[in-house]
N, CA, C and O atoms as CSV, one atom per row, in Angstrom:
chain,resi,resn,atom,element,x,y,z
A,1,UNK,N,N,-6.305,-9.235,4.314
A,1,UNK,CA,C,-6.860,-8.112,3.605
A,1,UNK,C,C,-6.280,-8.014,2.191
A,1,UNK,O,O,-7.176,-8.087,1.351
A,2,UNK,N,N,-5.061,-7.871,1.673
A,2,UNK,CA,C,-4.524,-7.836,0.869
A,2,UNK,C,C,-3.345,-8.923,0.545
A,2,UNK,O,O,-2.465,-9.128,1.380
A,3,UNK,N,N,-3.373,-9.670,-0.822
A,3,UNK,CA,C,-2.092,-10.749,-0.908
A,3,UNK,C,C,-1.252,-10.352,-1.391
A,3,UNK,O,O,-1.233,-9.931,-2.548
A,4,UNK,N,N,0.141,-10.405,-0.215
A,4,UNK,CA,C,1.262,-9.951,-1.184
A,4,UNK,C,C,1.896,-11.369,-1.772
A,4,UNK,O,O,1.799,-12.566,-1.503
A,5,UNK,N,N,2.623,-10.510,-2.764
A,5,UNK,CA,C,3.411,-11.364,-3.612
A,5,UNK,C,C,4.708,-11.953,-2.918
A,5,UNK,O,O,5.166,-11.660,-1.814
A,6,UNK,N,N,5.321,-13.127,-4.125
A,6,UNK,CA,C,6.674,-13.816,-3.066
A,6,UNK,C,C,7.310,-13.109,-2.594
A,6,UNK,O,O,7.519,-13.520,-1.453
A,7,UNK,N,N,8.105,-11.664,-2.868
A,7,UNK,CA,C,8.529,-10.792,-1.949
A,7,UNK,C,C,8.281,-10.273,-0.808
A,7,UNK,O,O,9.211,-9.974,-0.059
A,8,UNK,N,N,6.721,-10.032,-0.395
A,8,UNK,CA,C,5.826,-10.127,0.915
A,8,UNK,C,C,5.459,-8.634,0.183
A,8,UNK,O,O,5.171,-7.715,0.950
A,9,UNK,N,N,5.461,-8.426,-0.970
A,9,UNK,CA,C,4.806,-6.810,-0.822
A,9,UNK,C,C,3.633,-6.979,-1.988
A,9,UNK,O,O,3.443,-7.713,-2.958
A,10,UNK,N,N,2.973,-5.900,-1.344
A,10,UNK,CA,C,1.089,-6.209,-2.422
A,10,UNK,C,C,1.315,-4.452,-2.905
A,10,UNK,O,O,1.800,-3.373,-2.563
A,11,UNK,N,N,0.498,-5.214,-4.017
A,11,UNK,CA,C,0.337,-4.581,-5.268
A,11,UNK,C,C,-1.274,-3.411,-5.155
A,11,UNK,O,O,-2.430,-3.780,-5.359
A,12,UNK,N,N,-0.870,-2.183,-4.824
A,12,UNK,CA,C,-1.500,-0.903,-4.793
A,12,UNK,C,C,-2.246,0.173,-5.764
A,12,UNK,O,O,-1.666,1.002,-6.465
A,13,UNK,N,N,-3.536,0.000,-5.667
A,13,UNK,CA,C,-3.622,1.233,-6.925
A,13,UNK,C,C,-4.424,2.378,-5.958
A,13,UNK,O,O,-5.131,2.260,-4.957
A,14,UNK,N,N,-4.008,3.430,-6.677
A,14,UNK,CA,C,-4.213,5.208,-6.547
A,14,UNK,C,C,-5.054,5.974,-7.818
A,14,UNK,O,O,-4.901,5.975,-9.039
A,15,UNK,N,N,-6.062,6.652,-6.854
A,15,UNK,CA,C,-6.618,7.538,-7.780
A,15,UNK,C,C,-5.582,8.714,-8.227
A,15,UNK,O,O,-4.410,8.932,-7.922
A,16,UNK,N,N,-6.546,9.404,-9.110
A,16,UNK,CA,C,-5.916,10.543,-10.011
A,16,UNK,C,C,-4.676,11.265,-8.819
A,16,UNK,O,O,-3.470,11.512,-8.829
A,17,UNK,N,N,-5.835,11.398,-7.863
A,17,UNK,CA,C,-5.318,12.619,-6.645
A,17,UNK,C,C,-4.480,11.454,-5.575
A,17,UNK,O,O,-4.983,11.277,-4.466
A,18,UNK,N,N,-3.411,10.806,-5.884
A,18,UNK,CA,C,-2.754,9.547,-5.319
A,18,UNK,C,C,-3.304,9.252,-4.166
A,18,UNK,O,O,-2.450,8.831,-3.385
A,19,UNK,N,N,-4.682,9.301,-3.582
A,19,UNK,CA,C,-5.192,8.771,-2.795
A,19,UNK,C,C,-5.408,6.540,-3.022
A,19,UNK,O,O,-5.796,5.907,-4.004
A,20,UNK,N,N,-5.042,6.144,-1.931
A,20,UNK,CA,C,-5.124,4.245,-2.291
A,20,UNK,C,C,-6.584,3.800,-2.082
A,20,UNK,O,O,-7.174,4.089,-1.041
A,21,UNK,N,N,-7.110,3.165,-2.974
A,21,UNK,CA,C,-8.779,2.778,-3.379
A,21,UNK,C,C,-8.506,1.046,-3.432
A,21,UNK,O,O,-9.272,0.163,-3.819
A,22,UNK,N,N,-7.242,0.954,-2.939
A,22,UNK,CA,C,-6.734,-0.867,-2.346
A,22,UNK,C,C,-6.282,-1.768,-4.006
A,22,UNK,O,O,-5.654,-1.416,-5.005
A,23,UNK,N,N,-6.845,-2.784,-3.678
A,23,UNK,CA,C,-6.687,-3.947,-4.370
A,23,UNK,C,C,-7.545,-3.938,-5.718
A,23,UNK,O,O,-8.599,-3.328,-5.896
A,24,UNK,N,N,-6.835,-4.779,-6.663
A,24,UNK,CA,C,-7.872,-4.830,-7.938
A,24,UNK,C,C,-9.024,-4.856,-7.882
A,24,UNK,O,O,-9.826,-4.268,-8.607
A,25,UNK,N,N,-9.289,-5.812,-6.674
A,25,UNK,CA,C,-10.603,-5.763,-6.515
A,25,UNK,C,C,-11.731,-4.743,-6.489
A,25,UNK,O,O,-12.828,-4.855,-7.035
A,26,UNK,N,N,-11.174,-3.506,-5.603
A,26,UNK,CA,C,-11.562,-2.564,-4.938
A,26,UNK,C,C,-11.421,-1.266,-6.347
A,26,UNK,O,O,-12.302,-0.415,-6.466
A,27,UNK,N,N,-10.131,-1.317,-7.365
A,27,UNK,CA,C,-10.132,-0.875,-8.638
A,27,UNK,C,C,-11.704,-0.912,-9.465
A,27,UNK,O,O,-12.205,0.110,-9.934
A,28,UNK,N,N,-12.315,-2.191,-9.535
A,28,UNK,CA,C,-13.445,-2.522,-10.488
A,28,UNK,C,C,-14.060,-1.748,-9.822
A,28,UNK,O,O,-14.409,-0.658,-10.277
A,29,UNK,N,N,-14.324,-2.130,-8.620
A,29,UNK,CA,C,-15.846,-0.894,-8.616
A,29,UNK,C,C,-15.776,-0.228,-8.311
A,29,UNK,O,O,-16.674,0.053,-7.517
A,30,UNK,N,N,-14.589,0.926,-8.549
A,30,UNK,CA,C,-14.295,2.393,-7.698
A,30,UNK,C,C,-14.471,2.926,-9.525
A,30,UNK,O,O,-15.199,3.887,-9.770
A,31,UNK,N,N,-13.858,2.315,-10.485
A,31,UNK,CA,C,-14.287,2.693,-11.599
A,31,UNK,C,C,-15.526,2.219,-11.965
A,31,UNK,O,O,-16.030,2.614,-13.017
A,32,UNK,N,N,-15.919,1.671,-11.472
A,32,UNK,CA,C,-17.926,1.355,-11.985
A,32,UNK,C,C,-18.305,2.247,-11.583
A,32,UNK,O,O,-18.947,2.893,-12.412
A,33,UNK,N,N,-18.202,2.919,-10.092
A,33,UNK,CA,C,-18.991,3.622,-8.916
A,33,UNK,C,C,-18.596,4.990,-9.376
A,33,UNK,O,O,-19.251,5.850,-8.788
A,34,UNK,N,N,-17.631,5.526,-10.342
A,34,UNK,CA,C,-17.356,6.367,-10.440
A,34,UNK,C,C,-16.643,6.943,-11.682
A,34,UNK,O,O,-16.181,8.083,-11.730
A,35,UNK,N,N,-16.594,5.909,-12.826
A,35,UNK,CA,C,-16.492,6.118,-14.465
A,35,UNK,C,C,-15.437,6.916,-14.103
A,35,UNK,O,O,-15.511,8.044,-14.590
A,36,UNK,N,N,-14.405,6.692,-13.357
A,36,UNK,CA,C,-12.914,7.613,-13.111
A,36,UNK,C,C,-12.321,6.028,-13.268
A,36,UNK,O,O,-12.977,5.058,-12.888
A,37,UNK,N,N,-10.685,5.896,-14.024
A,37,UNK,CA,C,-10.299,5.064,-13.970
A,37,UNK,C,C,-8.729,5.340,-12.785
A,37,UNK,O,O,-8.432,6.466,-12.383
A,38,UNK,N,N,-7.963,4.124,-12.427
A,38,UNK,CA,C,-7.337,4.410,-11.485
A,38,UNK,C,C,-5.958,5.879,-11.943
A,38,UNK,O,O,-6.314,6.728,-12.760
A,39,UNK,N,N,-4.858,5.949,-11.469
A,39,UNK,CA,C,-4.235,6.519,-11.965
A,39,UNK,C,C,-2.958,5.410,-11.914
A,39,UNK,O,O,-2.574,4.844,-12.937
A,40,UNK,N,N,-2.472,5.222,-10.846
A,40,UNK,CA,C,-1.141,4.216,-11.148
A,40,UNK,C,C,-1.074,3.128,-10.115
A,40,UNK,O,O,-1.975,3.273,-9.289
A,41,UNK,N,N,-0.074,1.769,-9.815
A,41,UNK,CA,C,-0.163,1.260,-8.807
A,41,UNK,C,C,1.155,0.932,-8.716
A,41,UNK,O,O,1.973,0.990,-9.634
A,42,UNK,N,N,1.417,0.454,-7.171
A,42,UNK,CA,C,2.930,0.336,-6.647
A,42,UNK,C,C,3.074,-0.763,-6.263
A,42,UNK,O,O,1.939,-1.237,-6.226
A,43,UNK,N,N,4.117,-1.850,-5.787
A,43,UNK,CA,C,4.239,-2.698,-5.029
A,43,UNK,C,C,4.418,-2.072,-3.445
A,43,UNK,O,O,4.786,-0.902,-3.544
A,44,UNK,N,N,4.331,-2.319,-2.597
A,44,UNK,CA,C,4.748,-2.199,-0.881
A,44,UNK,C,C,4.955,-3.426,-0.123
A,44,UNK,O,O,4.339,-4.483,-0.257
A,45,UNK,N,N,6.049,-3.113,0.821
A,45,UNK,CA,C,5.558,-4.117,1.723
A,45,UNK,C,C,4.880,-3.534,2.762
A,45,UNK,O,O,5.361,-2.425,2.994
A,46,UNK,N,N,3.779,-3.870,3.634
A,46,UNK,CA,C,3.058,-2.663,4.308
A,46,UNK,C,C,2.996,-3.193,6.025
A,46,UNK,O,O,2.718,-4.372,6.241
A,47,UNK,N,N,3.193,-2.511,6.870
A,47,UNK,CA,C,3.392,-3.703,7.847
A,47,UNK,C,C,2.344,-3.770,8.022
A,47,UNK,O,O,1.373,-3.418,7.353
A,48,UNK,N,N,2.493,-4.441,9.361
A,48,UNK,CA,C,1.289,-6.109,9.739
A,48,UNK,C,C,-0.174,-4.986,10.505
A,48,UNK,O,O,-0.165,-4.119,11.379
A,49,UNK,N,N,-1.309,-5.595,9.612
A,49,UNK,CA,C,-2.315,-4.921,10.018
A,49,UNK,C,C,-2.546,-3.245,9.878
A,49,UNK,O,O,-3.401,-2.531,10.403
A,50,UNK,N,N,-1.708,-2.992,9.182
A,50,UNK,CA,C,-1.681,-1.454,8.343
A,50,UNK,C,C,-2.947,-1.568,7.068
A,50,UNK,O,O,-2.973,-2.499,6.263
A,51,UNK,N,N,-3.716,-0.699,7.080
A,51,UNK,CA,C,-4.622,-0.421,6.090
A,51,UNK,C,C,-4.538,1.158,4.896
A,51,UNK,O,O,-4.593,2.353,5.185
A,52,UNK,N,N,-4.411,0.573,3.753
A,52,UNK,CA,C,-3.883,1.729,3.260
A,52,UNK,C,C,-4.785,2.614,2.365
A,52,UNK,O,O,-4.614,3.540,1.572
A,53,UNK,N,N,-6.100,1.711,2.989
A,53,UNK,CA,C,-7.116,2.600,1.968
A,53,UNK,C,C,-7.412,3.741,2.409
A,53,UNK,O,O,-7.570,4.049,3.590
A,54,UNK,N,N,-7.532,4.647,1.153
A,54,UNK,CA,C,-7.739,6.038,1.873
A,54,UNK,C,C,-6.501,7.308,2.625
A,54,UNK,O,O,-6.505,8.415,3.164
A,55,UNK,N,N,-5.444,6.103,2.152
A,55,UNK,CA,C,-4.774,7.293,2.789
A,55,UNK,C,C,-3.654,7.717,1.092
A,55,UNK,O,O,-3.968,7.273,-0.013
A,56,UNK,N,N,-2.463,8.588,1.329
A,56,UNK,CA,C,-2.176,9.238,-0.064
A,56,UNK,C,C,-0.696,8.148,-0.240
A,56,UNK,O,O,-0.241,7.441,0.658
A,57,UNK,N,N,-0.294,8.243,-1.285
A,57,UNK,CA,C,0.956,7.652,-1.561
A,57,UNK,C,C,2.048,7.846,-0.453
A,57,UNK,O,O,2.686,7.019,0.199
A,58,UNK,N,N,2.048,9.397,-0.461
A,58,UNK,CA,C,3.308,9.268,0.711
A,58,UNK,C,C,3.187,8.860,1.999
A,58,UNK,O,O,4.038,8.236,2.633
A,59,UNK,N,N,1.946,9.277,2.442
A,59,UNK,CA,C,1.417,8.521,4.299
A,59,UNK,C,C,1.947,6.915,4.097
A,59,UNK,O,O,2.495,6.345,5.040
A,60,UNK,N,N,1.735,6.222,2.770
A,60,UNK,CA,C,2.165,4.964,3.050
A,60,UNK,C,C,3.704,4.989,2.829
A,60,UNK,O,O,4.393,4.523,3.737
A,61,UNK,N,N,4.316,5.480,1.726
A,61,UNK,CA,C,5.947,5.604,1.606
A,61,UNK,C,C,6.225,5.588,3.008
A,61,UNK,O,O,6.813,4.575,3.388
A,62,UNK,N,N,5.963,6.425,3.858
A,62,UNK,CA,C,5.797,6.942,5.424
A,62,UNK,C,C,6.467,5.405,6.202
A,62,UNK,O,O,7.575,5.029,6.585
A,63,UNK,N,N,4.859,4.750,6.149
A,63,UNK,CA,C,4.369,3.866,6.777
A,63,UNK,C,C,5.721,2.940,6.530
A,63,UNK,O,O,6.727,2.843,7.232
A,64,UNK,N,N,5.455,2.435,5.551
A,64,UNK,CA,C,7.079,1.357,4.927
A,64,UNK,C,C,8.342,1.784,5.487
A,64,UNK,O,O,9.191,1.217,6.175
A,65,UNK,N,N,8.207,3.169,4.902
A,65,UNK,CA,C,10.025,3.739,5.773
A,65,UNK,C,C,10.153,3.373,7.282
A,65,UNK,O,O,11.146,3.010,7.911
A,66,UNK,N,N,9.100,3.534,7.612
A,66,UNK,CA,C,9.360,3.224,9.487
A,66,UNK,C,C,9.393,1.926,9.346
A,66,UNK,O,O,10.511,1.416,9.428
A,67,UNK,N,N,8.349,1.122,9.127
A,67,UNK,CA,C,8.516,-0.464,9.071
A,67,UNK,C,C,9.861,-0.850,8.865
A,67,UNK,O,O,10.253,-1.747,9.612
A,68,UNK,N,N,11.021,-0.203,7.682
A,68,UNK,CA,C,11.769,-0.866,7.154
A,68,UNK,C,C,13.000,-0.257,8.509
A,68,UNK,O,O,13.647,-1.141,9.070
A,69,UNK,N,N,13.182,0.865,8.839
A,69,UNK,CA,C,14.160,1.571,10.071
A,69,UNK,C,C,13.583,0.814,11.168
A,69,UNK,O,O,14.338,1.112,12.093
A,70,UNK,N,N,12.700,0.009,11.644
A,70,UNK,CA,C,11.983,-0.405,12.799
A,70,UNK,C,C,12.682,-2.206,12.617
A,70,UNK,O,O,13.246,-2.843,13.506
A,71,UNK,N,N,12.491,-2.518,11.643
A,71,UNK,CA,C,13.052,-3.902,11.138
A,71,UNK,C,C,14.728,-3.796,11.136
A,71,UNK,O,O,15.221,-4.760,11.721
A,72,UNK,N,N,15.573,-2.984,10.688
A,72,UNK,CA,C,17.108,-2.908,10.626
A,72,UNK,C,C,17.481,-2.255,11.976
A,72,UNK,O,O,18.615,-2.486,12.395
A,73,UNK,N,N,16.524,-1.333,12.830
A,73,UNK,CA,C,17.442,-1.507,14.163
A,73,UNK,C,C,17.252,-2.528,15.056
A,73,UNK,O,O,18.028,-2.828,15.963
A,74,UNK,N,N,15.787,-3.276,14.683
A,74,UNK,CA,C,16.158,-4.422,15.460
A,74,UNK,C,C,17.115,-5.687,15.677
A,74,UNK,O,O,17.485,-6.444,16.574
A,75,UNK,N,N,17.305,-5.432,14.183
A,75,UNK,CA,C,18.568,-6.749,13.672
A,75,UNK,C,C,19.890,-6.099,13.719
A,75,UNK,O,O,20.906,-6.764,13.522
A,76,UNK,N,N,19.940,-4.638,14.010
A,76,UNK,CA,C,21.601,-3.966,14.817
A,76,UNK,C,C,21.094,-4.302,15.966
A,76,UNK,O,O,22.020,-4.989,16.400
A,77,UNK,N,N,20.457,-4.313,16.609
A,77,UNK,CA,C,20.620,-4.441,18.090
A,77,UNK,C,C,20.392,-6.036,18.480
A,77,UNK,O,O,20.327,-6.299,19.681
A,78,UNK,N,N,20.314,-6.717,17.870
A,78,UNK,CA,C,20.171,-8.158,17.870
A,78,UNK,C,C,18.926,-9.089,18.444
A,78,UNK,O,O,18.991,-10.093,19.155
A,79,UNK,N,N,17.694,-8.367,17.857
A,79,UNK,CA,C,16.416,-8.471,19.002
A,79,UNK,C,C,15.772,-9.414,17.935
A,79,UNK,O,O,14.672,-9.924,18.145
């Protein structure tokens, strides 16, 4: 769905109202379809099979924070 970069995290853009409208791709014609241009974009790493269109900046901050506490207790607990 989305390519992340060598770090494993992809590159996000948000409308005005930080809602995610995805990938550059998805940028062009959300501003064709709607003569609104984006407002800003983030890197993430997003976990596996997470879709972030449509939802707001922080639901994904969200999403990552657990991914990243879900990833470090597994490697304290040695799994």
């Amino acid at each position: 769905m989305f390519e992340p970069n060598e770090e494993g995290k992809v590159r996000l853009y948000f409308t005005e109202e930080k809602i995610c409208i995805g990938s550059y791709k998805e940028v062009e014609k959300y501003e064709r379809e709607t003569k609104n241009s984006y407002w800003a974009s983030e890197f993430f790493e997003l976990p596996p099979d997470y879709n972030p269109i449509g939802k707001t900046a922080d639901e994904i901050k969200l999403a990552v924070r657990e991914l990243l506490l879900s990833k470090l207790l597994k490697k304290s607990l040695g799994l």
